[in-house]
mmJSON file of the N, C-alpha and C atoms, coordinates in Angstrom:
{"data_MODEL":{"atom_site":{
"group_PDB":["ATOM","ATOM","ATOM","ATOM","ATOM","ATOM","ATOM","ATOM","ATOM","ATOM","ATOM","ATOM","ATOM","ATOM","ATOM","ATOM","ATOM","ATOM","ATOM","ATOM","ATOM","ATOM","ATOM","ATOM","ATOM","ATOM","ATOM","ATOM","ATOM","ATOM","ATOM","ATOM","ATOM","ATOM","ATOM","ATOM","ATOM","ATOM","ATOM","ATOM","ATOM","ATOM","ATOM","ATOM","ATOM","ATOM","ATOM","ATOM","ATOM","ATOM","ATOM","ATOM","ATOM","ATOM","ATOM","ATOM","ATOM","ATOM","ATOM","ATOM","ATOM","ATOM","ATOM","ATOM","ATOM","ATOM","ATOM","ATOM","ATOM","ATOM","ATOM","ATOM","ATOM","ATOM","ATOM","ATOM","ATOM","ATOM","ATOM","ATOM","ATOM","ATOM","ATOM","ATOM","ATOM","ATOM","ATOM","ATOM","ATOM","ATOM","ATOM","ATOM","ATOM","ATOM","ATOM","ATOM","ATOM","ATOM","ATOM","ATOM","ATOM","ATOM","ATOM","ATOM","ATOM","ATOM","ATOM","ATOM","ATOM","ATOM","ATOM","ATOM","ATOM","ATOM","ATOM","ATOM","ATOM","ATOM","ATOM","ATOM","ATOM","ATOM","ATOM","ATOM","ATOM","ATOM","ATOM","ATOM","ATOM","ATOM","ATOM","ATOM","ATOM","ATOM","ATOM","ATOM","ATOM","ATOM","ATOM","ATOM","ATOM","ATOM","ATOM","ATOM","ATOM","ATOM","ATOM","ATOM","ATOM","ATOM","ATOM","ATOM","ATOM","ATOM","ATOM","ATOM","ATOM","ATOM","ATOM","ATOM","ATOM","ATOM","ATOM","ATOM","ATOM"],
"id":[1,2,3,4,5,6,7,8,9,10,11,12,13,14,15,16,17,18,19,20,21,22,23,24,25,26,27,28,29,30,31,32,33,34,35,36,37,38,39,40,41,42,43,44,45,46,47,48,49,50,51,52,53,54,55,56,57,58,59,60,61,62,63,64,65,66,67,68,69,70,71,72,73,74,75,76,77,78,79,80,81,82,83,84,85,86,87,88,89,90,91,92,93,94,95,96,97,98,99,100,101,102,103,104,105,106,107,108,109,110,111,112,113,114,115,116,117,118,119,120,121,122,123,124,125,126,127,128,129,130,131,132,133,134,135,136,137,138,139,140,141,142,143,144,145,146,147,148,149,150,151,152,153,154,155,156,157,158,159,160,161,162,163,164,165],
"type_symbol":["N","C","C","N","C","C","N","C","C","N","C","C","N","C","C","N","C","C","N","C","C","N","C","C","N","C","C","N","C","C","N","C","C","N","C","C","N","C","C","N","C","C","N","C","C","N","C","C","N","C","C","N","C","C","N","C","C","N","C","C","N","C","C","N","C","C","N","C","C","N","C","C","N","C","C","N","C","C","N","C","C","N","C","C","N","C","C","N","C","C","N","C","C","N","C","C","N","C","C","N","C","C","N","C","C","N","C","C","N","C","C","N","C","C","N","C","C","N","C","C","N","C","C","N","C","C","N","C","C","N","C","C","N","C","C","N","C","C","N","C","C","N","C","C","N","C","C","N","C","C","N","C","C","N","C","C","N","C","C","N","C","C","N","C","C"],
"label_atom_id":["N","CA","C","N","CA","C","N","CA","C","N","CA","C","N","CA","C","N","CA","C","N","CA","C","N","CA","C","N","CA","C","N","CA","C","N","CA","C","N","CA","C","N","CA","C","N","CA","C","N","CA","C","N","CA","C","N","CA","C","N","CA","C","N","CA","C","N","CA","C","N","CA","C","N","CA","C","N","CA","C","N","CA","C","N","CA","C","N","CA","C","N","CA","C","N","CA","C","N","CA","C","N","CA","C","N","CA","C","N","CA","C","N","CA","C","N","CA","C","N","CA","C","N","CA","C","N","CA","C","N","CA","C","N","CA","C","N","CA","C","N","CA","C","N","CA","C","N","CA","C","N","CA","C","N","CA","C","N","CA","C","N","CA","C","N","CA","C","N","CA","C","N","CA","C","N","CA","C","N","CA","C","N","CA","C","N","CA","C","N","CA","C"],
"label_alt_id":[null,null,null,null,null,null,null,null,null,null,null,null,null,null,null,null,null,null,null,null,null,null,null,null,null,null,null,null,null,null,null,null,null,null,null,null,null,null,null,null,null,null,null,null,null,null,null,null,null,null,null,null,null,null,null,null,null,null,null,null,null,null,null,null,null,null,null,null,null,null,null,null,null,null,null,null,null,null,null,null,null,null,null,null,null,null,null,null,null,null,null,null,null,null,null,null,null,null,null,null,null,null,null,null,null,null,null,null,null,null,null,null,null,null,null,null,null,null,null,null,null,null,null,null,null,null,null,null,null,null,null,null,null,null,null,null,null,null,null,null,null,null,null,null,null,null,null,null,null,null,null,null,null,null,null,null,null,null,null,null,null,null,null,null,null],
"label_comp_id":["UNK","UNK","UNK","UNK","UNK","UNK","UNK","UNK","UNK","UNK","UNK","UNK","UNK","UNK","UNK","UNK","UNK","UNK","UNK","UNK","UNK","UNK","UNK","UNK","UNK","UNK","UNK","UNK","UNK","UNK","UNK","UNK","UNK","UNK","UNK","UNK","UNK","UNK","UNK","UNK","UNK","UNK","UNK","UNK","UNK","UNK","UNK","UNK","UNK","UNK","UNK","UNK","UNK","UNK","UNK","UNK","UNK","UNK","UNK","UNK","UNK","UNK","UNK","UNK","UNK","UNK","UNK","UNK","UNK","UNK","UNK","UNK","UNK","UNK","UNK","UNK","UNK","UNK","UNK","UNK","UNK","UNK","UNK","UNK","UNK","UNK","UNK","UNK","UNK","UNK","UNK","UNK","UNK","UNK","UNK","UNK","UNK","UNK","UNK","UNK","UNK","UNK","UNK","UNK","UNK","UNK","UNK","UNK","UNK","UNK","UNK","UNK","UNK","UNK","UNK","UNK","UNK","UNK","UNK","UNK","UNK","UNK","UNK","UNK","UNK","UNK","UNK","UNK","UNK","UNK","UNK","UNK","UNK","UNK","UNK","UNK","UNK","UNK","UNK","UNK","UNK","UNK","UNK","UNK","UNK","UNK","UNK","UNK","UNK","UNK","UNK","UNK","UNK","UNK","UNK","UNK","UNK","UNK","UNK","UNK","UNK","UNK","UNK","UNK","UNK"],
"label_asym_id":["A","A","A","A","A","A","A","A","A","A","A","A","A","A","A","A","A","A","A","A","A","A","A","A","A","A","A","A","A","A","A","A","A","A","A","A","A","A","A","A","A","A","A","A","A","A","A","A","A","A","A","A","A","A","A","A","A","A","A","A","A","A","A","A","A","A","A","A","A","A","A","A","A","A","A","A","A","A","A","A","A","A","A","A","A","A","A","A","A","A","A","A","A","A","A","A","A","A","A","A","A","A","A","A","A","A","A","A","A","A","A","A","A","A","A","A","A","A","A","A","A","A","A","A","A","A","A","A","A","A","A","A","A","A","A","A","A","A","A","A","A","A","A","A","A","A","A","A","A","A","A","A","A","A","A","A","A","A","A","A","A","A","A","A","A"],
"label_entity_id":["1","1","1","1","1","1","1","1","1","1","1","1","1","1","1","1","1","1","1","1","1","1","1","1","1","1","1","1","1","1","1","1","1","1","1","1","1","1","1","1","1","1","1","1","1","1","1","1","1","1","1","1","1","1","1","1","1","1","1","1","1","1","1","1","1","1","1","1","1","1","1","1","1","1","1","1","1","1","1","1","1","1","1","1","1","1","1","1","1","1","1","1","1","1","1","1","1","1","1","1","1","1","1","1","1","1","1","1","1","1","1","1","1","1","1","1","1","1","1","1","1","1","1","1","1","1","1","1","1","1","1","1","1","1","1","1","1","1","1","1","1","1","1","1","1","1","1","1","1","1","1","1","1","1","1","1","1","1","1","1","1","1","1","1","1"],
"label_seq_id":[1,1,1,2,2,2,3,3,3,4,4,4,5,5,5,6,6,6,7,7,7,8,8,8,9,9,9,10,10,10,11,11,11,12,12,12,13,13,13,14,14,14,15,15,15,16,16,16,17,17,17,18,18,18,19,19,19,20,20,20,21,21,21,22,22,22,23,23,23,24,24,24,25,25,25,26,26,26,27,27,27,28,28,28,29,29,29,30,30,30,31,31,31,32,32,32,33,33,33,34,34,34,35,35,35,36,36,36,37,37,37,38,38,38,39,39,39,40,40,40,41,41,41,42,42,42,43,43,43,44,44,44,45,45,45,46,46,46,47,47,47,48,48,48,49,49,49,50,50,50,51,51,51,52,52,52,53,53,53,54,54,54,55,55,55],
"pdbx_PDB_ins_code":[null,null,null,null,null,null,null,null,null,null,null,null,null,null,null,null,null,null,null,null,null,null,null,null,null,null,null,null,null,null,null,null,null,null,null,null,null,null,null,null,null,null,null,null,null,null,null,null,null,null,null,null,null,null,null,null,null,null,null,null,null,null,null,null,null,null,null,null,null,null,null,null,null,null,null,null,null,null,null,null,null,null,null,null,null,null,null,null,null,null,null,null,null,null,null,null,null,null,null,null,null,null,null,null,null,null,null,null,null,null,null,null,null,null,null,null,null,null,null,null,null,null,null,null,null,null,null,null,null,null,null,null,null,null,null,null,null,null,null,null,null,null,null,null,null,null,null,null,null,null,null,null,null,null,null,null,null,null,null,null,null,null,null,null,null],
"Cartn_x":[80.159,80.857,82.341,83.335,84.623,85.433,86.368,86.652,88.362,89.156,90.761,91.143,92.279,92.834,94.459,95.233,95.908,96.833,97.804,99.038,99.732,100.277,101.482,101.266,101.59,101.105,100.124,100.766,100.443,99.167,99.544,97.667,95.966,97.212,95.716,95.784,96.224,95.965,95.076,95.71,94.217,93.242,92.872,91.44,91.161,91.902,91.033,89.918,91.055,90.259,89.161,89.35,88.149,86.846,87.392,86.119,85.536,86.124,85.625,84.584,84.859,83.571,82.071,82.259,81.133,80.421,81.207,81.163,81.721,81.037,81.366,82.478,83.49,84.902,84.463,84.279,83.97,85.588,86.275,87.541,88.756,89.976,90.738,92.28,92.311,93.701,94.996,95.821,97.261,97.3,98.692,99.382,99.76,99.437,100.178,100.968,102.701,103.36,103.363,103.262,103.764,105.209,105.6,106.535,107.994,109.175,109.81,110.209,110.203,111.431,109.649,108.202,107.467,106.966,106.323,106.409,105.389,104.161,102.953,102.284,101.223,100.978,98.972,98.729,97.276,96.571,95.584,94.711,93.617,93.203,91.149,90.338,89.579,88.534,87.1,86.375,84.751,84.044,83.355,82.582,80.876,80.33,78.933,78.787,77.365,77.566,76.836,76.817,76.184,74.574,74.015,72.56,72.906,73.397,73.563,74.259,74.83,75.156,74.627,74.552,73.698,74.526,74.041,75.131,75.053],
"Cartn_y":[94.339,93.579,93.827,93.808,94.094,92.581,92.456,91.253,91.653,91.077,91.201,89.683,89.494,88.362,88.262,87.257,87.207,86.325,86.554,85.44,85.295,84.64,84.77,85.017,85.884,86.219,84.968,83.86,83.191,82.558,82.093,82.29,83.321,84.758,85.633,85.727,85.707,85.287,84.271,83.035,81.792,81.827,82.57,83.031,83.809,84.9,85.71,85.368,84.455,84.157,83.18,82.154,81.617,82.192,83.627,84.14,85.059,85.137,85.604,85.09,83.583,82.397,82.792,83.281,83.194,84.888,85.959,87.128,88.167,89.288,90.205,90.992,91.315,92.163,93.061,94.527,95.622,96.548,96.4,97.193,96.296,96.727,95.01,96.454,96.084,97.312,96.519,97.592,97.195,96.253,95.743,94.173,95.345,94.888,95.323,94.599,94.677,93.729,93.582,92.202,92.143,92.963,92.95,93.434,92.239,92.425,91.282,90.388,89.42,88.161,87.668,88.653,87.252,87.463,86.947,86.788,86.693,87.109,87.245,88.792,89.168,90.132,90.686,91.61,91.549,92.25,92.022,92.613,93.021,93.732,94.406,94.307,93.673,93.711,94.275,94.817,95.41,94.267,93.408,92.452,92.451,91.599,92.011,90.328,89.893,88.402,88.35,87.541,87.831,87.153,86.754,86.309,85.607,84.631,83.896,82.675,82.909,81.413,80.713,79.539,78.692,77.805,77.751,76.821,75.293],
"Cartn_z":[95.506,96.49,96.285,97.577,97.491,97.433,97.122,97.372,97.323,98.225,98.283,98.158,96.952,96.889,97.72,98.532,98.964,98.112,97.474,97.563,96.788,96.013,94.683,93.714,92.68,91.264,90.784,90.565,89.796,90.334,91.897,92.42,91.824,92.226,92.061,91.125,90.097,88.625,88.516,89.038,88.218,88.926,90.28,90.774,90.392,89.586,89.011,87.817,87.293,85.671,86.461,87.277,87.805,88.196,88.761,89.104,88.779,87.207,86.128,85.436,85.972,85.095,85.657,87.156,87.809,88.283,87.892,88.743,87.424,87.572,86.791,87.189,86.905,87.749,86.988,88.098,87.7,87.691,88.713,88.527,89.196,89.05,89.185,89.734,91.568,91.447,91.195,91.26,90.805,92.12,91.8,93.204,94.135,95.423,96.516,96.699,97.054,97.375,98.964,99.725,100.887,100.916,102.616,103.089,102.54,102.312,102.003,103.532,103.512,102.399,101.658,101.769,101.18,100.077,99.387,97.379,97.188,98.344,98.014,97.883,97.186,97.344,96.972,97.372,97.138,95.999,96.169,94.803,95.236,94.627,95.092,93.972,94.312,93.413,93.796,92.649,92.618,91.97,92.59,91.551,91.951,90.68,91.234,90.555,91.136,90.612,89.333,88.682,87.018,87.24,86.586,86.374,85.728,84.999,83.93,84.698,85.814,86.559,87.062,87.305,88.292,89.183,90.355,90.977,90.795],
"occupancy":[1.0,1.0,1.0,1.0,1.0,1.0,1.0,1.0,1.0,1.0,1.0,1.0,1.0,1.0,1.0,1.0,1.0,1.0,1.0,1.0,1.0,1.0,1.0,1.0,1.0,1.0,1.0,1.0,1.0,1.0,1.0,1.0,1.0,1.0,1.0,1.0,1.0,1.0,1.0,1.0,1.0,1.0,1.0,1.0,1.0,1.0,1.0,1.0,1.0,1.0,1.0,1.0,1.0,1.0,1.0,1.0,1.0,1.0,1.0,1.0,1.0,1.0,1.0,1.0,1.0,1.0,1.0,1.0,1.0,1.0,1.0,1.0,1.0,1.0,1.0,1.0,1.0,1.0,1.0,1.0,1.0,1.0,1.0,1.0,1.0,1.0,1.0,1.0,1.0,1.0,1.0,1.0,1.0,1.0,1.0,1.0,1.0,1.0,1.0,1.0,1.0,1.0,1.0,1.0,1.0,1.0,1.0,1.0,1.0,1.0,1.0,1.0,1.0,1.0,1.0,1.0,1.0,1.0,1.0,1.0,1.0,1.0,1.0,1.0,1.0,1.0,1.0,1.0,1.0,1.0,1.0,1.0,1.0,1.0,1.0,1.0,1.0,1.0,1.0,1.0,1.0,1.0,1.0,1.0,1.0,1.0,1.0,1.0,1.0,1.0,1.0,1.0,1.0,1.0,1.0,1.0,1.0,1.0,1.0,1.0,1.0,1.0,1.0,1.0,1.0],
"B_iso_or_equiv":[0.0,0.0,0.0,0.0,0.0,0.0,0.0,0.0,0.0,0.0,0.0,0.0,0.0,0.0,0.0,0.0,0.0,0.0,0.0,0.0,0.0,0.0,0.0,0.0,0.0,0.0,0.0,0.0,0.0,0.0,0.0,0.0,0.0,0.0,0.0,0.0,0.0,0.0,0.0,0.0,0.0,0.0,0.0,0.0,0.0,0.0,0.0,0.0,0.0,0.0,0.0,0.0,0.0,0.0,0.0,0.0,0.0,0.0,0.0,0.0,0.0,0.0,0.0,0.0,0.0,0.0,0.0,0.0,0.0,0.0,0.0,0.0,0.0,0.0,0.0,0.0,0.0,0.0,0.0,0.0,0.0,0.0,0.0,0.0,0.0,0.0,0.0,0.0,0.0,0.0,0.0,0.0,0.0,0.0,0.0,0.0,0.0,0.0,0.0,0.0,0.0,0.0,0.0,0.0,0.0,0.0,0.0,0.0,0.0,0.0,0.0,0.0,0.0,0.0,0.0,0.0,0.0,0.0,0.0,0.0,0.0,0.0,0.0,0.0,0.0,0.0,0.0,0.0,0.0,0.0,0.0,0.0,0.0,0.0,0.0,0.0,0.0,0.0,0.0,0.0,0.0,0.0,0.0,0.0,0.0,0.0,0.0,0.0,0.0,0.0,0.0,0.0,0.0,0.0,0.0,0.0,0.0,0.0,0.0,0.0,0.0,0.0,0.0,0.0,0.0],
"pdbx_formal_charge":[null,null,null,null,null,null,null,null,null,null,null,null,null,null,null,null,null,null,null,null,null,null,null,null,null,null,null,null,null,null,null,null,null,null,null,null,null,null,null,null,null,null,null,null,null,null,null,null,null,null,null,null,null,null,null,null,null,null,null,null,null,null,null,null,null,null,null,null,null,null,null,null,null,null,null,null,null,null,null,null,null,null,null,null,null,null,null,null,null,null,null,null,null,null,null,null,null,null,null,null,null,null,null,null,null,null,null,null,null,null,null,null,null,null,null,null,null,null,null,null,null,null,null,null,null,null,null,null,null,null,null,null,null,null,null,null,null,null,null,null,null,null,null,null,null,null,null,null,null,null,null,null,null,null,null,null,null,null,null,null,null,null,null,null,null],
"auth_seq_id":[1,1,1,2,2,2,3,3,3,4,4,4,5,5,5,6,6,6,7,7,7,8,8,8,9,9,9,10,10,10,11,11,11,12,12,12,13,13,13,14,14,14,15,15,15,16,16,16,17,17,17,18,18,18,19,19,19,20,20,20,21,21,21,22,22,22,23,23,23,24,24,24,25,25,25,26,26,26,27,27,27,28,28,28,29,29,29,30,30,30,31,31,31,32,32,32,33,33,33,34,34,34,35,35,35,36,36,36,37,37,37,38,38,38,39,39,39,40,40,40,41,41,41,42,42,42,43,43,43,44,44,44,45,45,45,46,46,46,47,47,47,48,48,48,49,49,49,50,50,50,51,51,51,52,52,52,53,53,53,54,54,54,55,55,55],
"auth_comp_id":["UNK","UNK","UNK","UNK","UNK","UNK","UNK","UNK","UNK","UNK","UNK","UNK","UNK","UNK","UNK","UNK","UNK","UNK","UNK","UNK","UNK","UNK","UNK","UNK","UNK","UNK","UNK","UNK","UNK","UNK","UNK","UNK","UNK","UNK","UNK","UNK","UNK","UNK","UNK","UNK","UNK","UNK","UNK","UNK","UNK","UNK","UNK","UNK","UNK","UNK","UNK","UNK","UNK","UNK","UNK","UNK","UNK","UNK","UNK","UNK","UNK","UNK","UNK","UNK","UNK","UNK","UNK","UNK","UNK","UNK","UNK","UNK","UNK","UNK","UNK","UNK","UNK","UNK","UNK","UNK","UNK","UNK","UNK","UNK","UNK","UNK","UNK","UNK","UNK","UNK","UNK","UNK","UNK","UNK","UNK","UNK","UNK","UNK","UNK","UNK","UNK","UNK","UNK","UNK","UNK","UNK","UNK","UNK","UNK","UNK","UNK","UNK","UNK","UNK","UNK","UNK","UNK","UNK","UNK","UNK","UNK","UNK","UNK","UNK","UNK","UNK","UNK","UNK","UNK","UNK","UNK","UNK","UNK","UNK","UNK","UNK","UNK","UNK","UNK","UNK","UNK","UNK","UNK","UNK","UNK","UNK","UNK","UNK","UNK","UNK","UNK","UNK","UNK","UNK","UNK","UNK","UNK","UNK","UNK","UNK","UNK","UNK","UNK","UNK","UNK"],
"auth_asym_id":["A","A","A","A","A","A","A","A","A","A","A","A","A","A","A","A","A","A","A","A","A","A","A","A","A","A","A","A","A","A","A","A","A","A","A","A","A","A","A","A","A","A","A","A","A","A","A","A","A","A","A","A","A","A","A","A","A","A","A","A","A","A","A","A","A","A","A","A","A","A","A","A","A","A","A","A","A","A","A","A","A","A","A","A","A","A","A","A","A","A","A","A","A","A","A","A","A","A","A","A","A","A","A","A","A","A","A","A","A","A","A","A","A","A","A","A","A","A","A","A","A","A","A","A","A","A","A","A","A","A","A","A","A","A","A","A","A","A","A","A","A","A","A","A","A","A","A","A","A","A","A","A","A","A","A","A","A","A","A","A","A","A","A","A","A"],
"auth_atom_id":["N","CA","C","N","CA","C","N","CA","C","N","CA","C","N","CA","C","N","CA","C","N","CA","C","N","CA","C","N","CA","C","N","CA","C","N","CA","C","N","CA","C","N","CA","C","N","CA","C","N","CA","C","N","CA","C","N","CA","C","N","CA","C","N","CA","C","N","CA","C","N","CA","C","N","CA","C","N","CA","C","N","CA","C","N","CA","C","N","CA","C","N","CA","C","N","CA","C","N","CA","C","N","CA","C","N","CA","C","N","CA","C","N","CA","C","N","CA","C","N","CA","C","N","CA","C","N","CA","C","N","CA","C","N","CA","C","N","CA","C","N","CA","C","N","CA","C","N","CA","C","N","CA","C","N","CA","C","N","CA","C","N","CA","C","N","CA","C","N","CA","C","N","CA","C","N","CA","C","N","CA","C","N","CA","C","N","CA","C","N","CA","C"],
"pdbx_PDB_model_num":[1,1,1,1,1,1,1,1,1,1,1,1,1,1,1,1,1,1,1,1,1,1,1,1,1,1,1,1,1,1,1,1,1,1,1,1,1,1,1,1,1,1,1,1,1,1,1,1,1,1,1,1,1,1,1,1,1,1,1,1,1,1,1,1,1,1,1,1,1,1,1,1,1,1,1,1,1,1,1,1,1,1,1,1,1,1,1,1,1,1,1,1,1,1,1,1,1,1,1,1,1,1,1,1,1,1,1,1,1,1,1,1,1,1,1,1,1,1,1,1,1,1,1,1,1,1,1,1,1,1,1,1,1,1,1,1,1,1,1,1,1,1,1,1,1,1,1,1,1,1,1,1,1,1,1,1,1,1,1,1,1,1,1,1,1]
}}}
């Protein structure tokens, strides 16, 4: 599964580690920065979901 995160470092940072709890991150790309004046920027992820979670 692909998954793109949107928004401020410090956002896709603590969703990342969150969805680390639940999902295996297979490859993690560098930040795309938005265009300026904005301070967000994106990320790509490869994840696959684990077997060991339960909802």
């Amino acid at each position: 599964m692909q998954l793109r995160l949107h928004g401020t470092p410090g956002e896709t940072t603590a969703t990342l580690a969150a969805l680390a709890r639940v999902l295996t991150i297979r490859t993690v790309s560098r930040p795309y920065p938005d265009r300026p004046p904005s301070t967000r920027h994106r990320i790509y992820l490869e994840v696959t979901p684990r077997k060991d979670t339960r909802p």
